[in-house]
C-alpha positions, 0 to 999 in steps of 0.5 A: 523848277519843279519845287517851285511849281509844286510850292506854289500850287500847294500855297494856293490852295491854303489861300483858297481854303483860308478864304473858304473857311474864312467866309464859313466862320464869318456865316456861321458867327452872323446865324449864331442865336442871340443869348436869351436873357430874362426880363422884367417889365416894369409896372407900378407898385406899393411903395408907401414908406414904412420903417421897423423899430423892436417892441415889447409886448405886454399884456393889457392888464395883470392882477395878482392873486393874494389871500384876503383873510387867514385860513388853510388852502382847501381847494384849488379849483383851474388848471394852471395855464388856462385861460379863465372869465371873470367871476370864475372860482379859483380857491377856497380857503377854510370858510368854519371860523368865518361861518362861526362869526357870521352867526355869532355877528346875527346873534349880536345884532338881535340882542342888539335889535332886542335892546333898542326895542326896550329902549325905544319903548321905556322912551315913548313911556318916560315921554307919555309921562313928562307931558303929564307932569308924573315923570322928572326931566331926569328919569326922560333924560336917562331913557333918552341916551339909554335910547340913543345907547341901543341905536348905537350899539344896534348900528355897531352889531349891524357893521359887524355882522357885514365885516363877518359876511365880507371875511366869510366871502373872502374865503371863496377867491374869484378872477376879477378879469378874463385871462390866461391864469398862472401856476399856483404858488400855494398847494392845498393844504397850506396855511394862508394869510393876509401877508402870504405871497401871490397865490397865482397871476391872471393875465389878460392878453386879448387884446394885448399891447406892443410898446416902442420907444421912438426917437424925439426926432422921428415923433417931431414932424408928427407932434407938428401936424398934431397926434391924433390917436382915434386916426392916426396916418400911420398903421403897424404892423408885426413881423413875427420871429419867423419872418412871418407877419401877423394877421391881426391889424394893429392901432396905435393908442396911447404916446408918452407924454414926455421924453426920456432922457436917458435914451432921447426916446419917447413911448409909443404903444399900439394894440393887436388882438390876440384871441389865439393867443399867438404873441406872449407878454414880454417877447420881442418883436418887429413891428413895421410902420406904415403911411396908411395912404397908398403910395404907387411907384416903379420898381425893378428886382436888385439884381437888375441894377448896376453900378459904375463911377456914374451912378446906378443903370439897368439894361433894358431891351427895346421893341427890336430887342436890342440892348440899351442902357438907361440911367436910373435914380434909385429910392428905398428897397423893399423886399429884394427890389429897388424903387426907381424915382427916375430913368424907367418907365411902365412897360420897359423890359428890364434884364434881371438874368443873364446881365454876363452874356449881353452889351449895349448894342447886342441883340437877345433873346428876352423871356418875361421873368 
């Protein structure tokens, strides 16, 4: 009797601490924090379509160096690297023998001169005296071609003497751009001629051009609106090896006239300015086309957007704070965020962090990202 009582004793008072605890967890779970959770408010932003494609750069125009005349090599005057103006002295080759025949072609043109002088003068005289019946139709002929023999003659000294002038210039070798120059291939000292190799290059890469080779079906809808290359809807720009993008804004200046068969593609160039001379001919590098008109739309970060057998959604947190999901149509993705086209609106609260610790229905505590 007496273990009966105590047993009954001792399970009441488990009953009543069992409640009591009961009702402490129950308390307890109801003052729990809600998880906090970071949000996004939804706002419009620059969402104008554009698309990337590889291109070459290339200078605007390259001119090879070569010796016009024969001679040795007596003077370099650049420093390889450089960037040089047009009309700017590069090489002298030996000028001694072309001076030579500058002077020997004035020599030749004063007999010359000298002789037509003569010839001119026997003229007026055979003619002076043909009037007067002394001088035969024939002596007036012979001074007649005599005469026309020394113009000759004068006109040929004349020609040579400028074929000396031009060789004697060719001896002093200038830039005809402004440009970065190339190594030289001739030391001083070497002997040069008009079959030697080039001498150096000068490029000109400010500006400077990137080519493209787009898709036949890309450049269709364009070639039907009508290609306007002094204003085209689109602008490129260049994203550098670095991920980095160019300062300098392109334009797009030339389209092939045709389609290359091989590759179904056709040429498109654009031009950037390049005082610094940051992009070098024949790098690669990725040029990003975009509609000039601004297009606004709404986005929201990547990791705020599930998916499930339904489709893509986000948690959004209403004005009491309190999670809802919202099915949403997504776009293109641009630098780590979804366009959204349909499903949100400007000013919703969209969970981008801490997704693991909330379910629809559930309160949070929302903090702007």
């Amino acid at each position: 009797m007496t273990n009966s009582l105590t047993f009954r004793r001792k399970f009441s008072s488990f009953i009543v601490f069992s409640t009591l605890f009961t009702i402490l967890g129950v308390a307890n779970a109801q003052d729990a924090p809600s998880p906090s959770v970071i949000v996004q408010t939804v706002q419009p932003k620059g969402v104008t379509p554009s698309f990337q494609l590889v291109g070459r750069v290339e200078a605007q125009s390259k001119v090879d160096i070569r010796a016009r005349v024969s001679g040795f090599l007596t003077k370099r005057d650049f420093q390889e690297g450089t960037q040089v103006t047009a009309g700017q002295l590069l090489f002298e080759i030996e000028p001694d023998v072309y001076q030579l025949q500058v002077q020997q072609s004035e020599a030749d043109l004063a007999s010359a001169k000298a002789n037509l002088s003569r010839a001119n003068a026997d003229f007026t005289r055979q003619k002076d005296l043909k009037k007067r019946g002394v001088a035969s139709q024939a002596d007036f002929d012979k001074v007649k071609a005599e005469q026309l023999v020394a113009k000759a003659n004068a006109l040929k000294a004349q020609a040579q003497l400028k074929k000396a002038q031009l060789d004697l210039s060719y001896t002093k070798i200038y830039s005809p751009i402004d440009g970065r120059v190339a190594r030289e291939k001739y030391s001083v000292g070497n002997l040069l001629s008009t079959n030697s190799e080039v001498l150096t290059t000068v490029t000109r890469m400010d500006p400077i051009h990137i080519t493209l080779s787009v898709s036949e079906k890309s450049m269709l809808e364009a070639r039907r609106r009508g290609i306007n290359l002094k204003n085209p809807p689109v602008a490129p720009t260049i994203k550098l090896s670095d991920g980095s993008f160019y300062p300098e804004p392109g334009k797009f200046n030339y389209v092939d006239t045709s389609v290359n068969t091989s590759t179904d593609t056709i040429l498109v160039r654009a031009e950037f300015a390049n005082s610094r001379g940051v992009l070098l001919p024949g790098e690669l590098v990725q040029v990003v086309i975009t509609d000039k008109k601004t297009v606004m739309g709404l986005v929201v970060k990547q990791s705020a957007v599930q998916k499930d057998k339904q489709g893509y959604f986000v948690l959004v947190v209403t004005q009491d704070n309190v999670v809802s999901v919202k099915r949403i149509t997504v776009g293109q993705q641009i630098d780590g965020e979804w366009e959204v086209l349909t499903g949100l609106n400007e000013g919703d609260k969209v969970i981008i962090e801490g997704l693991q610790k909330v379910r629809a229905g559930g309160s949070v505590n929302p903090m702007e990202g």
